[in-house]
Jmol script that loads the backbone (N, CA, C; Angstrom):
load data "model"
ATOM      1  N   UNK A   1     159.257 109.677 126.974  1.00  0.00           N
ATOM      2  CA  UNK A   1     158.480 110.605 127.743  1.00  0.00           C
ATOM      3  C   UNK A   1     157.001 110.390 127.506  1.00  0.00           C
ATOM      4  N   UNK A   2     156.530 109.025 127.742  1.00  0.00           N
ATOM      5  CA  UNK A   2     155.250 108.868 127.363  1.00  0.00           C
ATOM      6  C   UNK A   2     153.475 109.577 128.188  1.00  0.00           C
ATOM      7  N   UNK A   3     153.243 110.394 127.835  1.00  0.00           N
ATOM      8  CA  UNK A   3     152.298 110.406 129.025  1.00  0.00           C
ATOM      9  C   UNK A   3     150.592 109.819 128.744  1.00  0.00           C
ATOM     10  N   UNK A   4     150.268 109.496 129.657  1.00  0.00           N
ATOM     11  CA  UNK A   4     149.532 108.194 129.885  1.00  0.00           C
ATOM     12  C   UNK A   4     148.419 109.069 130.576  1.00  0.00           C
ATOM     13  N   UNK A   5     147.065 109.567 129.825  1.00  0.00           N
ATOM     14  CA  UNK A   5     146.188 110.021 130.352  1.00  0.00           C
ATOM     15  C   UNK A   5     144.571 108.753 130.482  1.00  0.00           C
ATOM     16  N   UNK A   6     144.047 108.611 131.915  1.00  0.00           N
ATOM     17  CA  UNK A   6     142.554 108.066 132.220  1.00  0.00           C
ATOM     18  C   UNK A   6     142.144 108.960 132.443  1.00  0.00           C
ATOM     19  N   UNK A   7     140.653 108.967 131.723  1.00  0.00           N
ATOM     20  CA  UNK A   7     139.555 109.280 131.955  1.00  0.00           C
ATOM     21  C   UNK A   7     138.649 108.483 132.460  1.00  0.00           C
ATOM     22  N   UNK A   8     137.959 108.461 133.953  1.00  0.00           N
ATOM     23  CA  UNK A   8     136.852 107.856 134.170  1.00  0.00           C
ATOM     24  C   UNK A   8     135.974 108.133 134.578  1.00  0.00           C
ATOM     25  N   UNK A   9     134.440 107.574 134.699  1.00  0.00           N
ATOM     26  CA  UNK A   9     133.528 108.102 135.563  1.00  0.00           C
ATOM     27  C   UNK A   9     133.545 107.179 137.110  1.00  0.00           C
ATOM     28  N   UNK A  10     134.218 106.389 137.051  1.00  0.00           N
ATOM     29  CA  UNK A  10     134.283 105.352 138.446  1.00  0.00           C
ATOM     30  C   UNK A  10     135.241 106.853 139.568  1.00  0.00           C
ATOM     31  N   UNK A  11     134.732 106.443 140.838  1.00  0.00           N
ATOM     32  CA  UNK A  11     135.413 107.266 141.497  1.00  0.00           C
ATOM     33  C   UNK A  11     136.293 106.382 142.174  1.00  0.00           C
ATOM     34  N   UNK A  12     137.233 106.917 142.296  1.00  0.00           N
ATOM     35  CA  UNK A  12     138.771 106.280 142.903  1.00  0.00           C
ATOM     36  C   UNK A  12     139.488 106.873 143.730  1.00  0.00           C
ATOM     37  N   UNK A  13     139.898 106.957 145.243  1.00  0.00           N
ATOM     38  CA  UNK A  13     140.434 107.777 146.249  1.00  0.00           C
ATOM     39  C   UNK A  13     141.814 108.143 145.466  1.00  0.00           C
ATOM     40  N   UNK A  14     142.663 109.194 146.399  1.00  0.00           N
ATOM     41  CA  UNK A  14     144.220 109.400 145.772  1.00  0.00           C
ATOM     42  C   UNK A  14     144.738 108.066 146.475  1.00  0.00           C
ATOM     43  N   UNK A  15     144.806 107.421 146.853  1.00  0.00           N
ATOM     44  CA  UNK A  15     145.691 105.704 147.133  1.00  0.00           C
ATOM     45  C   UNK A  15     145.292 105.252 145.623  1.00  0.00           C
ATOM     46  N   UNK A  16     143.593 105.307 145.845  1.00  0.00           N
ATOM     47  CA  UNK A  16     143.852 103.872 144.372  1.00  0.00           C
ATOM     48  C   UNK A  16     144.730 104.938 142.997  1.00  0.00           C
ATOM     49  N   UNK A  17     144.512 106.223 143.059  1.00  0.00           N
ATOM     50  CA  UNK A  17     144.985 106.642 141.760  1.00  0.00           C
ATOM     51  C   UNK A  17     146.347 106.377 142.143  1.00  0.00           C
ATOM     52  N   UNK A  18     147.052 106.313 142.886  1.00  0.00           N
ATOM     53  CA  UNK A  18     148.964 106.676 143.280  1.00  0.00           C
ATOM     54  C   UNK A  18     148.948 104.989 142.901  1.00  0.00           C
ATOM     55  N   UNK A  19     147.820 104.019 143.692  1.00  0.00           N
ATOM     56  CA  UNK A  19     148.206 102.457 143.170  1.00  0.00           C
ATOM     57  C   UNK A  19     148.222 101.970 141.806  1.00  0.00           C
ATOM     58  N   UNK A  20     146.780 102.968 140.902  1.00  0.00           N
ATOM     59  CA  UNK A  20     147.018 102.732 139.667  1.00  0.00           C
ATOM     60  C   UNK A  20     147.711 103.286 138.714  1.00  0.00           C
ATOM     61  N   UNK A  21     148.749 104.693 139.242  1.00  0.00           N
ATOM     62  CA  UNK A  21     149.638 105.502 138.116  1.00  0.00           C
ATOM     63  C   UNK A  21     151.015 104.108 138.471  1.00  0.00           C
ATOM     64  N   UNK A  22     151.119 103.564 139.638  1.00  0.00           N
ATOM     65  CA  UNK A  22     152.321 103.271 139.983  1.00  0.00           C
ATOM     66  C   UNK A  22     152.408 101.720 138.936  1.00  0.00           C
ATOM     67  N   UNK A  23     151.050 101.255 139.223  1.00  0.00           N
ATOM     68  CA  UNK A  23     150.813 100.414 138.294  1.00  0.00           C
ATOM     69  C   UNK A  23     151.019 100.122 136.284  1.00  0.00           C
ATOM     70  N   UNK A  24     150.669 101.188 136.017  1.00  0.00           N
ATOM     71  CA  UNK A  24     150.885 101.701 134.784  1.00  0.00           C
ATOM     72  C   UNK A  24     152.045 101.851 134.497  1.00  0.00           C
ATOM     73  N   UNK A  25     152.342 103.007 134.875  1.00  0.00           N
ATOM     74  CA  UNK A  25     154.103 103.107 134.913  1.00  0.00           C
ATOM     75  C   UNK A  25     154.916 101.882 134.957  1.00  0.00           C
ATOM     76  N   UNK A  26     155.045 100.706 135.291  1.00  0.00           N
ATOM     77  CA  UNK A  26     155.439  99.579 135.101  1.00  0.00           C
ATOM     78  C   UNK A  26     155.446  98.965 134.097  1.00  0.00           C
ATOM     79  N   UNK A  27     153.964  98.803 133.466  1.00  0.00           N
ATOM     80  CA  UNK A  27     153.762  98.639 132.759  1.00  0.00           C
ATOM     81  C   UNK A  27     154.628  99.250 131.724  1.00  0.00           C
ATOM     82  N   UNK A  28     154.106 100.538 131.094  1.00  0.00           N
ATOM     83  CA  UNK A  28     154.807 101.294 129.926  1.00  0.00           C
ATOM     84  C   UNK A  28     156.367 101.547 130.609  1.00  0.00           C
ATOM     85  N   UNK A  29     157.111 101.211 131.394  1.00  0.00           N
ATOM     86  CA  UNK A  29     158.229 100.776 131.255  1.00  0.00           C
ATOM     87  C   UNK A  29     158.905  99.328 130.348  1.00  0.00           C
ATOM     88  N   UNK A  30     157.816  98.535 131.151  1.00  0.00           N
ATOM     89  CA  UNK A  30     158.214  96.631 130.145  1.00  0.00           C
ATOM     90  C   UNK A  30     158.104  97.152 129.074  1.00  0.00           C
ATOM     91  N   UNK A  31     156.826  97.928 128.156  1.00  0.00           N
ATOM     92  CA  UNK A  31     156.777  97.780 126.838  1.00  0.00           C
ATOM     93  C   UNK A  31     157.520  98.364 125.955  1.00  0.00           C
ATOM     94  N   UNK A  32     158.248  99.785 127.176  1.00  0.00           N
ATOM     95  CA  UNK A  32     159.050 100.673 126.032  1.00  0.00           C
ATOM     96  C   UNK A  32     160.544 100.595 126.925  1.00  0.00           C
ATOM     97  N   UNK A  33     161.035  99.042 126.173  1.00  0.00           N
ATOM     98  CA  UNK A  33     162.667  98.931 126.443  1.00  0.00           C
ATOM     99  C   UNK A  33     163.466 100.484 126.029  1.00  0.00           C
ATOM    100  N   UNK A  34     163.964 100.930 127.281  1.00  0.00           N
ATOM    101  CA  UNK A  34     164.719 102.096 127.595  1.00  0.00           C
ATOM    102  C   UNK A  34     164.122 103.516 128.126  1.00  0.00           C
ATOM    103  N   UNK A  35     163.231 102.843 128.097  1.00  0.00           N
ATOM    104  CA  UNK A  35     162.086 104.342 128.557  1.00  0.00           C
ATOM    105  C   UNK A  35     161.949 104.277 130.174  1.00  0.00           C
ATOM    106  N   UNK A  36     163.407 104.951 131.051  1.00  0.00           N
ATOM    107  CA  UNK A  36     162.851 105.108 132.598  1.00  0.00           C
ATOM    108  C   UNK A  36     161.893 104.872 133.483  1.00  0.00           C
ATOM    109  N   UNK A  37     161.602 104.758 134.574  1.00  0.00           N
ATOM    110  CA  UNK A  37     160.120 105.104 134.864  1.00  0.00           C
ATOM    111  C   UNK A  37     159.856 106.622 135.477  1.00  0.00           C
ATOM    112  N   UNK A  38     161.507 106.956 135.342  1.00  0.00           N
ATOM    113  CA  UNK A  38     160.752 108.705 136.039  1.00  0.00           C
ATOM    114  C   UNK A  38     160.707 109.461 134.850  1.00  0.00           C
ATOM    115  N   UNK A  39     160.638 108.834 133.592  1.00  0.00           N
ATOM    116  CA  UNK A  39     160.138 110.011 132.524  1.00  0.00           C
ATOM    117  C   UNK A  39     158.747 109.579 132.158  1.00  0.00           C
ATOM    118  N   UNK A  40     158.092 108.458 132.601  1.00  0.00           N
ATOM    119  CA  UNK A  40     156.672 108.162 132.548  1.00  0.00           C
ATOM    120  C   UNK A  40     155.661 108.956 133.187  1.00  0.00           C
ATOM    121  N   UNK A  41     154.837 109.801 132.494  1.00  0.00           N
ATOM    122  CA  UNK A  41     153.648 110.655 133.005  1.00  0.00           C
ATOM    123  C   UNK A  41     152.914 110.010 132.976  1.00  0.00           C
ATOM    124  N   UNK A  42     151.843 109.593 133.925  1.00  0.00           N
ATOM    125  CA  UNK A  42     150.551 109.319 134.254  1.00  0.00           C
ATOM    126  C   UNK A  42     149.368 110.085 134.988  1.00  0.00           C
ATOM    127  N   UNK A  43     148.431 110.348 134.227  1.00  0.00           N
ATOM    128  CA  UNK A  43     147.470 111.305 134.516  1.00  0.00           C
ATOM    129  C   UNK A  43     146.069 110.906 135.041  1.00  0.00           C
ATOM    130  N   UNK A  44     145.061 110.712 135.809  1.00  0.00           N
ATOM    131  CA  UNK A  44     144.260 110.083 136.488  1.00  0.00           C
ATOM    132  C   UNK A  44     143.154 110.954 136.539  1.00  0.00           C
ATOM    133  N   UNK A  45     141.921 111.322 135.752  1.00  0.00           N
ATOM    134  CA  UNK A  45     140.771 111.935 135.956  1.00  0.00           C
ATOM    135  C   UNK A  45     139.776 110.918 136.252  1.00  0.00           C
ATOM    136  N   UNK A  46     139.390 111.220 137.366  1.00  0.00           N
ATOM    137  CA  UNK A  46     138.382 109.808 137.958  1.00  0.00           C
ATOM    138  C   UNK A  46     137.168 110.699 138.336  1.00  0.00           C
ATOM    139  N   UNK A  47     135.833 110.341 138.400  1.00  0.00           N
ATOM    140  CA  UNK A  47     134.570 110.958 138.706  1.00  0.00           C
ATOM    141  C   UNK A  47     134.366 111.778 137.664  1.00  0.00           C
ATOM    142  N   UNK A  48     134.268 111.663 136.650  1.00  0.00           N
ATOM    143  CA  UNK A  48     134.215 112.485 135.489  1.00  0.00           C
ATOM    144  C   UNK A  48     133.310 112.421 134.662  1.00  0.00           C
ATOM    145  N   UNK A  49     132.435 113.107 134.564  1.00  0.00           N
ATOM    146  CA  UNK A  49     131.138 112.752 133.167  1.00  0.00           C
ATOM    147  C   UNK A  49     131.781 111.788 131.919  1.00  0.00           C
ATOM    148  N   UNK A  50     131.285 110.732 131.771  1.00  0.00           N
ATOM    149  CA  UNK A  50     132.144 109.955 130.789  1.00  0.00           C
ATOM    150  C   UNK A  50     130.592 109.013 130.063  1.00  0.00           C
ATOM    151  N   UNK A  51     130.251 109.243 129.130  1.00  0.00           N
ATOM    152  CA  UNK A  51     129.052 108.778 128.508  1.00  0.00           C
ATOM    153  C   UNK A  51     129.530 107.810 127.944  1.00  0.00           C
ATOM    154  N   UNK A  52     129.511 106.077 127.061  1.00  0.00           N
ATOM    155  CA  UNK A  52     129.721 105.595 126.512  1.00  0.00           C
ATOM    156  C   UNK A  52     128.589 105.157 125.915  1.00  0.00           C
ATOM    157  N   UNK A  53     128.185 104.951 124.995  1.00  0.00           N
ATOM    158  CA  UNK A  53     126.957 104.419 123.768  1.00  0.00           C
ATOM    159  C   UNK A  53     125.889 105.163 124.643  1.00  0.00           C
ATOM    160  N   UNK A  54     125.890 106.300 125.059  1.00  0.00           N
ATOM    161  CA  UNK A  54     124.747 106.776 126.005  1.00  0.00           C
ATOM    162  C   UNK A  54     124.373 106.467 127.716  1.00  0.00           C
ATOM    163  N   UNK A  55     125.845 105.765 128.056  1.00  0.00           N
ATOM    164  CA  UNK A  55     125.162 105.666 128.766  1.00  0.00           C
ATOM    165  C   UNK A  55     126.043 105.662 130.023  1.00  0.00           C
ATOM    166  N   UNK A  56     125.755 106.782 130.940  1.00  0.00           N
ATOM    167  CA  UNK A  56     126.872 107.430 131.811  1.00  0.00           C
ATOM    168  C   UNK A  56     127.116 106.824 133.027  1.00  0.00           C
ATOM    169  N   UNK A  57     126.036 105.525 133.220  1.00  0.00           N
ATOM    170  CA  UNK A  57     125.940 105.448 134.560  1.00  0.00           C
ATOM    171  C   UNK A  57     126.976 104.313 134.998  1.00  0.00           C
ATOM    172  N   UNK A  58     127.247 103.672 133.982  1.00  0.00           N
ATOM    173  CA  UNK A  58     128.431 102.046 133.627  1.00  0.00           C
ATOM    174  C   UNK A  58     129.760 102.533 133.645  1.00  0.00           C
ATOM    175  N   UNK A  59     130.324 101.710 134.465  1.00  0.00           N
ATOM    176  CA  UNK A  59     131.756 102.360 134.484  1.00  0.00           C
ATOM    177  C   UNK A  59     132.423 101.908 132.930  1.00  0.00           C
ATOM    178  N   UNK A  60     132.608 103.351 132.509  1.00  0.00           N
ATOM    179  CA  UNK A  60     134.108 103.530 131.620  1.00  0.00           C
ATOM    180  C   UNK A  60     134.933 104.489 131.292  1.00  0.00           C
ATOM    181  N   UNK A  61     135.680 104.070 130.166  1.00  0.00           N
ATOM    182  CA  UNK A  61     137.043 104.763 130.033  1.00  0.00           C
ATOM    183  C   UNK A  61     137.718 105.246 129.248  1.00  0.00           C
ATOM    184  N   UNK A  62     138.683 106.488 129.142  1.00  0.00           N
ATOM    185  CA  UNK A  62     139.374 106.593 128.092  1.00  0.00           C
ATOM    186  C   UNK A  62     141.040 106.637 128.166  1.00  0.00           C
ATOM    187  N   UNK A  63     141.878 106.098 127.442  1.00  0.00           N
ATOM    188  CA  UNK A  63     143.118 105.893 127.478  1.00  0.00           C
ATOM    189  C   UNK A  63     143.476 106.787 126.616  1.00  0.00           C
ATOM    190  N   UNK A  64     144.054 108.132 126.547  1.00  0.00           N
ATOM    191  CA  UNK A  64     145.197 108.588 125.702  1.00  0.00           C
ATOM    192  C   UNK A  64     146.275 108.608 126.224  1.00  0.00           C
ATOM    193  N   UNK A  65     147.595 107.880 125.048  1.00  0.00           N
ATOM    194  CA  UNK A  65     148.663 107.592 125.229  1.00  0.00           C
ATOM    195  C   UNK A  65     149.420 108.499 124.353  1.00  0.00           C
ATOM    196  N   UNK A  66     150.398 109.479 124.601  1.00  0.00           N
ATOM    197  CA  UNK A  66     150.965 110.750 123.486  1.00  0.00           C
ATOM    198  C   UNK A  66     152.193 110.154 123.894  1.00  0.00           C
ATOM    199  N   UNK A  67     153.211 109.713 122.786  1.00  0.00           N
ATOM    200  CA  UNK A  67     154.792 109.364 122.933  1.00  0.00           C
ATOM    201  C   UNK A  67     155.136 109.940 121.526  1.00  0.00           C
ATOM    202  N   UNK A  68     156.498 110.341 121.957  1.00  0.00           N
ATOM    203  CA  UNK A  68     157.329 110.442 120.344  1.00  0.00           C
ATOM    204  C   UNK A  68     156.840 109.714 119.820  1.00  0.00           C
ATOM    205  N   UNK A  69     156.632 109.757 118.454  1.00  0.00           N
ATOM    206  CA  UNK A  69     156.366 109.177 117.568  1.00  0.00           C
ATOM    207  C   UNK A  69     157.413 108.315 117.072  1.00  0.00           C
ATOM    208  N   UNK A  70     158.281 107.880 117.099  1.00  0.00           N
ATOM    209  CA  UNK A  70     159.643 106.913 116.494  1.00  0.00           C
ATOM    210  C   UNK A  70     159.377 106.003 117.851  1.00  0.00           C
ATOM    211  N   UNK A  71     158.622 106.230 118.858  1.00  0.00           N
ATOM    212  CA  UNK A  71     158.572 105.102 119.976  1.00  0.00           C
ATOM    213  C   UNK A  71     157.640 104.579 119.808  1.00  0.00           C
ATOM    214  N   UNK A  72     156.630 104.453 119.302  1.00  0.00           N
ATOM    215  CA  UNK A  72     155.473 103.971 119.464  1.00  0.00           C
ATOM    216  C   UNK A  72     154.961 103.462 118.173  1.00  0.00           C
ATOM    217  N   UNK A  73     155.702 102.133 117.926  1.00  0.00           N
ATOM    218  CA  UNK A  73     155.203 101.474 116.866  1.00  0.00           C
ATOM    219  C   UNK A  73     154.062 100.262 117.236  1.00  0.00           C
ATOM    220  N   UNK A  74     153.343  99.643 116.333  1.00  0.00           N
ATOM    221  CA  UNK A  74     152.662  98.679 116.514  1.00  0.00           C
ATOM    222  C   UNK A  74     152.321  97.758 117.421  1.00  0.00           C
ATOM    223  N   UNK A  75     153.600  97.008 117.427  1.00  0.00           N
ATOM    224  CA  UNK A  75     153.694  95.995 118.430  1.00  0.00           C
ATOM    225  C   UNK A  75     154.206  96.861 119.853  1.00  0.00           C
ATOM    226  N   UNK A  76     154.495  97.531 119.751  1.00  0.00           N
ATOM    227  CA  UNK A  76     154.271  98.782 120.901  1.00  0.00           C
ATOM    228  C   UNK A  76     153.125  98.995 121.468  1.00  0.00           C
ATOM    229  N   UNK A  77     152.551  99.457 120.870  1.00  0.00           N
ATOM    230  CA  UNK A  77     150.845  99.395 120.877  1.00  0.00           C
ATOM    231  C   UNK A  77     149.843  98.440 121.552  1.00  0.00           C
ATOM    232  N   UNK A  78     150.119  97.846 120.815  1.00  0.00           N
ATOM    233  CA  UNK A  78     149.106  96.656 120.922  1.00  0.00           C
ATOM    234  C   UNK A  78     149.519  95.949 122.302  1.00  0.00           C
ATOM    235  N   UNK A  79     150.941  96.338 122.579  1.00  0.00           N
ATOM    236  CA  UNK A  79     151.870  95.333 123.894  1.00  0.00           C
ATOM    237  C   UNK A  79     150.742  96.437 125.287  1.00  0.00           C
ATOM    238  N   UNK A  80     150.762  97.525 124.823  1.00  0.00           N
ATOM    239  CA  UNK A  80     149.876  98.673 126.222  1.00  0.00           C
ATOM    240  C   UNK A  80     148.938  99.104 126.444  1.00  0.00           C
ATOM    241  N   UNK A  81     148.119  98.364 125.171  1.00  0.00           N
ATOM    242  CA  UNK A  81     146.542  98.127 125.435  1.00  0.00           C
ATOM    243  C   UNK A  81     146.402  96.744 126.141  1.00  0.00           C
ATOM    244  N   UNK A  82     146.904  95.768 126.098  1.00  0.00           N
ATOM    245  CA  UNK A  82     147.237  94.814 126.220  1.00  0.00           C
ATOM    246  C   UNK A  82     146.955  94.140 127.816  1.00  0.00           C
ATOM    247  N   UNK A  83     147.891  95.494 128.263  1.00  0.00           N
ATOM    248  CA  UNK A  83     148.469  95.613 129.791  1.00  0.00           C
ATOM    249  C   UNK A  83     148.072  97.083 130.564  1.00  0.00           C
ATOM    250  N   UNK A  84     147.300  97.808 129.751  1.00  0.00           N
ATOM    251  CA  UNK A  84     146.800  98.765 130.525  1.00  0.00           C
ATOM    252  C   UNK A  84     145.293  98.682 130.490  1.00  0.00           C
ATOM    253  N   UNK A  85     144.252  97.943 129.528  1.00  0.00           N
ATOM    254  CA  UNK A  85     143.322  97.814 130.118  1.00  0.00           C
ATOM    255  C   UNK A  85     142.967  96.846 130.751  1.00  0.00           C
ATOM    256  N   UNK A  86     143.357  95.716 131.226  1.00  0.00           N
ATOM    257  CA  UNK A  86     142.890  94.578 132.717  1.00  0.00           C
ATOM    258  C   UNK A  86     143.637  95.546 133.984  1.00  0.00           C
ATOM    259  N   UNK A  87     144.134  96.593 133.651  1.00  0.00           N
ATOM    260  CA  UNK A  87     144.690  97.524 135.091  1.00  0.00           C
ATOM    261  C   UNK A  87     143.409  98.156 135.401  1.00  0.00           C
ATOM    262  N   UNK A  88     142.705  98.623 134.491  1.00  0.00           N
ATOM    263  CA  UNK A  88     141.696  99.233 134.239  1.00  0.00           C
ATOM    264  C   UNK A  88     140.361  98.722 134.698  1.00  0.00           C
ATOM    265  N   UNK A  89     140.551  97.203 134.510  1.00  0.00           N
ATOM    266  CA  UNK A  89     139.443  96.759 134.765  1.00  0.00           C
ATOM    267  C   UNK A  89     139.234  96.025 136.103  1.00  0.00           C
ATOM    268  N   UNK A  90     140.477  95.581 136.368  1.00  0.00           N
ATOM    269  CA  UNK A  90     141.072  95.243 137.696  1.00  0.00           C
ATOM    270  C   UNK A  90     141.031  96.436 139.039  1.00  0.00           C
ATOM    271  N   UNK A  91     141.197  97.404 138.481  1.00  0.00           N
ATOM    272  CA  UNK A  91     140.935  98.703 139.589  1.00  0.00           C
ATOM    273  C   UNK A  91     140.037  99.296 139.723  1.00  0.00           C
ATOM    274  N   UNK A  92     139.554  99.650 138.525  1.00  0.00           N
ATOM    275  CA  UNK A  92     138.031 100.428 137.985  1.00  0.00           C
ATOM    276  C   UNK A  92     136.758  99.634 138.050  1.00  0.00           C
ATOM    277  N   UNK A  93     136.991  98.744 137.144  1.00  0.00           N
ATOM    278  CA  UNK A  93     136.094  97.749 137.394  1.00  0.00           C
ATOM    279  C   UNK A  93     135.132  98.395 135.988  1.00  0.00           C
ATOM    280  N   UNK A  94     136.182  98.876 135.278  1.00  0.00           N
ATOM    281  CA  UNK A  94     135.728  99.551 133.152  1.00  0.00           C
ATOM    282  C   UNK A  94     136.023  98.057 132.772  1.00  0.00           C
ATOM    283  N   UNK A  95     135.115  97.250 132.157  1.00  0.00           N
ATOM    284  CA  UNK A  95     135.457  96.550 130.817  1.00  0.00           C
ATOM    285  C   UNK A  95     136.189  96.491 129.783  1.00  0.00           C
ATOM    286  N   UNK A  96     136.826  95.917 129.499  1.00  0.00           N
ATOM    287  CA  UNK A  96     137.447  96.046 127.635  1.00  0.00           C
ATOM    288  C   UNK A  96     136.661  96.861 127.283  1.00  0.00           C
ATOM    289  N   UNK A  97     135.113  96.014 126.798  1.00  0.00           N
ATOM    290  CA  UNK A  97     134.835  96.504 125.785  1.00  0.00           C
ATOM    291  C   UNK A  97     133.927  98.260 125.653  1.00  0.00           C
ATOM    292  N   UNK A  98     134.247  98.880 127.419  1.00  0.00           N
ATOM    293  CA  UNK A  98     133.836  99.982 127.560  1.00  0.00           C
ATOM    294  C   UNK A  98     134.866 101.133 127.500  1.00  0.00           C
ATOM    295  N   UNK A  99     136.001 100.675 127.688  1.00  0.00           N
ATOM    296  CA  UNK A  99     137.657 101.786 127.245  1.00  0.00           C
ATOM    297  C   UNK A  99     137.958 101.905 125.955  1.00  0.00           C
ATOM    298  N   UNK A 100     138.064 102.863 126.010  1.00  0.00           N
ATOM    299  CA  UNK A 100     139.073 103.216 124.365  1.00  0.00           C
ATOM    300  C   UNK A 100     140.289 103.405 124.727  1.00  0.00           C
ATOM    301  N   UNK A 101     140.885 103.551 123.527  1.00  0.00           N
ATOM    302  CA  UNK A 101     142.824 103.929 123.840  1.00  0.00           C
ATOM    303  C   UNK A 101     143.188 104.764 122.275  1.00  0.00           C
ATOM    304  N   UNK A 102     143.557 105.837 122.652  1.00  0.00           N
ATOM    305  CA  UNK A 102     143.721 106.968 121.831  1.00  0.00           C
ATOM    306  C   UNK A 102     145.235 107.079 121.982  1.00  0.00           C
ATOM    307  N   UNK A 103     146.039 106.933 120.095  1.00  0.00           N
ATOM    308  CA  UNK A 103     147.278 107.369 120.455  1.00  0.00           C
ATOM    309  C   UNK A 103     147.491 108.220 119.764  1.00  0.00           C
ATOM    310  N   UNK A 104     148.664 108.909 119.976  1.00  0.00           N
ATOM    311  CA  UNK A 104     148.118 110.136 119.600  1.00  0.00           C
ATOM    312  C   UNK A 104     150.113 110.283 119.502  1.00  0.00           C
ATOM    313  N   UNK A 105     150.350 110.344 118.536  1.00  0.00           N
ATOM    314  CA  UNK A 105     152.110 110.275 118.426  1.00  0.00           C
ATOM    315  C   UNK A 105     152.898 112.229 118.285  1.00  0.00           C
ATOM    316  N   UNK A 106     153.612 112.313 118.792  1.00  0.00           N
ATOM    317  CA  UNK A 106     154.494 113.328 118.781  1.00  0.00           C
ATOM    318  C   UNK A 106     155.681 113.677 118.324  1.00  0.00           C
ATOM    319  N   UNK A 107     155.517 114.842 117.242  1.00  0.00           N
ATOM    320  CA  UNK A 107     157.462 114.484 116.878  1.00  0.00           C
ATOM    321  C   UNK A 107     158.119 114.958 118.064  1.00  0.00           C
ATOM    322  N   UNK A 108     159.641 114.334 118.016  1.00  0.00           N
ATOM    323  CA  UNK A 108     160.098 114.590 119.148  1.00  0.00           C
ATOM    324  C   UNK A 108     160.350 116.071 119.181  1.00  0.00           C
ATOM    325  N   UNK A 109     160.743 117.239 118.006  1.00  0.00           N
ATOM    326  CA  UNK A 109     161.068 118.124 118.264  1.00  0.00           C
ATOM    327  C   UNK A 109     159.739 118.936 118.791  1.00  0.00           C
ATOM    328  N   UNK A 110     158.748 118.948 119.103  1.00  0.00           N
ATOM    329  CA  UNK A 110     157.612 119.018 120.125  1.00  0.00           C
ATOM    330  C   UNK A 110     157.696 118.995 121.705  1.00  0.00           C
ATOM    331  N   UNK A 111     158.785 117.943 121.851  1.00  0.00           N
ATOM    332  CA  UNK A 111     158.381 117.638 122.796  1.00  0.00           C
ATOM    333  C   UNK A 111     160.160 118.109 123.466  1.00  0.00           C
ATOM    334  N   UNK A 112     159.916 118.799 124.947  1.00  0.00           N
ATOM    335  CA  UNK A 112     160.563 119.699 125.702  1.00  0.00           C
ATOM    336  C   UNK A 112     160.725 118.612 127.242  1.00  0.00           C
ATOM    337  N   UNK A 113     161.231 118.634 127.724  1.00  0.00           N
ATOM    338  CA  UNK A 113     161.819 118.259 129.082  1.00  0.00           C
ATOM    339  C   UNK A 113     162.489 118.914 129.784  1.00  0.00           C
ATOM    340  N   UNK A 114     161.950 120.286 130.746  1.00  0.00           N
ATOM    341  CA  UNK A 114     162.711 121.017 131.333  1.00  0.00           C
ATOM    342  C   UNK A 114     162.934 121.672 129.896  1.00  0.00           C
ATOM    343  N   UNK A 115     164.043 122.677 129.830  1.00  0.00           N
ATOM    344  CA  UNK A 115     164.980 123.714 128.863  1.00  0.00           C
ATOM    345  C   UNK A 115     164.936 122.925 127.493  1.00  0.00           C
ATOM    346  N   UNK A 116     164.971 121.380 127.384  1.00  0.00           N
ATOM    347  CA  UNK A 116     166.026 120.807 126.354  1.00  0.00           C
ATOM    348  C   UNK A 116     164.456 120.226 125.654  1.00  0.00           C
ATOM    349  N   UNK A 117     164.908 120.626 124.277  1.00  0.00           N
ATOM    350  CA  UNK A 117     163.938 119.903 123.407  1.00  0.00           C
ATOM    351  C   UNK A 117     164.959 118.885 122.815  1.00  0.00           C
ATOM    352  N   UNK A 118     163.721 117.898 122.803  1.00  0.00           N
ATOM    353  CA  UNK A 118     163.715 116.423 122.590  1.00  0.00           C
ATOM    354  C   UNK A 118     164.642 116.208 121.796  1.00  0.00           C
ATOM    355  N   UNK A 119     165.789 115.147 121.160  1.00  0.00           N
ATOM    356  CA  UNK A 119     166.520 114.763 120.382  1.00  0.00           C
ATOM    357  C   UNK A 119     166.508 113.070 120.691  1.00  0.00           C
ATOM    358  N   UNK A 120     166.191 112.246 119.401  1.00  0.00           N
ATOM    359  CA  UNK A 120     166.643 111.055 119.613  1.00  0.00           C
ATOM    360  C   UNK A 120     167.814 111.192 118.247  1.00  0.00           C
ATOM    361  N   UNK A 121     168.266 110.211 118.367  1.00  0.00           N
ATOM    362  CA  UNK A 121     168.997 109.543 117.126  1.00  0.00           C
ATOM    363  C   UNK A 121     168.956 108.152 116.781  1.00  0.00           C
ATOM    364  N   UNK A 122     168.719 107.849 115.480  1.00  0.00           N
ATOM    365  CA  UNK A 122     168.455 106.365 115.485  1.00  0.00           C
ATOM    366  C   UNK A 122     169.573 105.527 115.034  1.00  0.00           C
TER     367      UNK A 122
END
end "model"
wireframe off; spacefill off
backbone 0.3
color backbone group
């Protein structure tokens, strides 16, 4: 149930955001073998005051990524920065070196879907 929040100051119509959640979502499907794509949240704040080293007027970005925590190991990681910022930079037209990527892990008993809180088993 990963959800996948951008922050940007680039402005982006609802096509490019529906082209770039649909995009993403692909993505954090390849990286997280067994993870659906209709339990993938993707969140899209575009036109947004977004300052980086001072300076608001350059397009950039912020990536927070919140997953259970037992999903989101290392090479996890590193596989969806990997592949979510050239989406980023490819659509937005944010740099590497102007995005961040914030993860931010969840125990599963936190985390709710509809009625049913979360249960994995390993």
């Amino acid at each position: 149930m990963p959800l996948i929040t951008i922050t940007t100051n680039v402005e982006c119509s609802p096509e490019g955001k529906a082209k770039l959640a649909q995009l993403i979502n692909q993505e954090v499907t390849n990286t997280h073998s067994g993870t659906p794509a209709s339990h993938v949240h993707v969140h899209i704040m575009a036109s947004e005051f977004l300052s980086f080293g001072g300076d608001a007027n350059s397009p950039c970005a912020t990536v927070t990524v919140k997953c259970a925590a037992q999903l989101l190991d290392g090479a996890a990681r590193k596989s969806l920065v990997e592949r979510i910022v050239p989406l980023l930079q490819s659509n937005l037209g944010c740099s590497p070196e102007r995005t961040t990527t914030f993860f931010h892990e969840v125990p599963v008993e936190a985390i709710a879907v509809g009625t049913n809180i979360m249960v994995f088993s390993k």
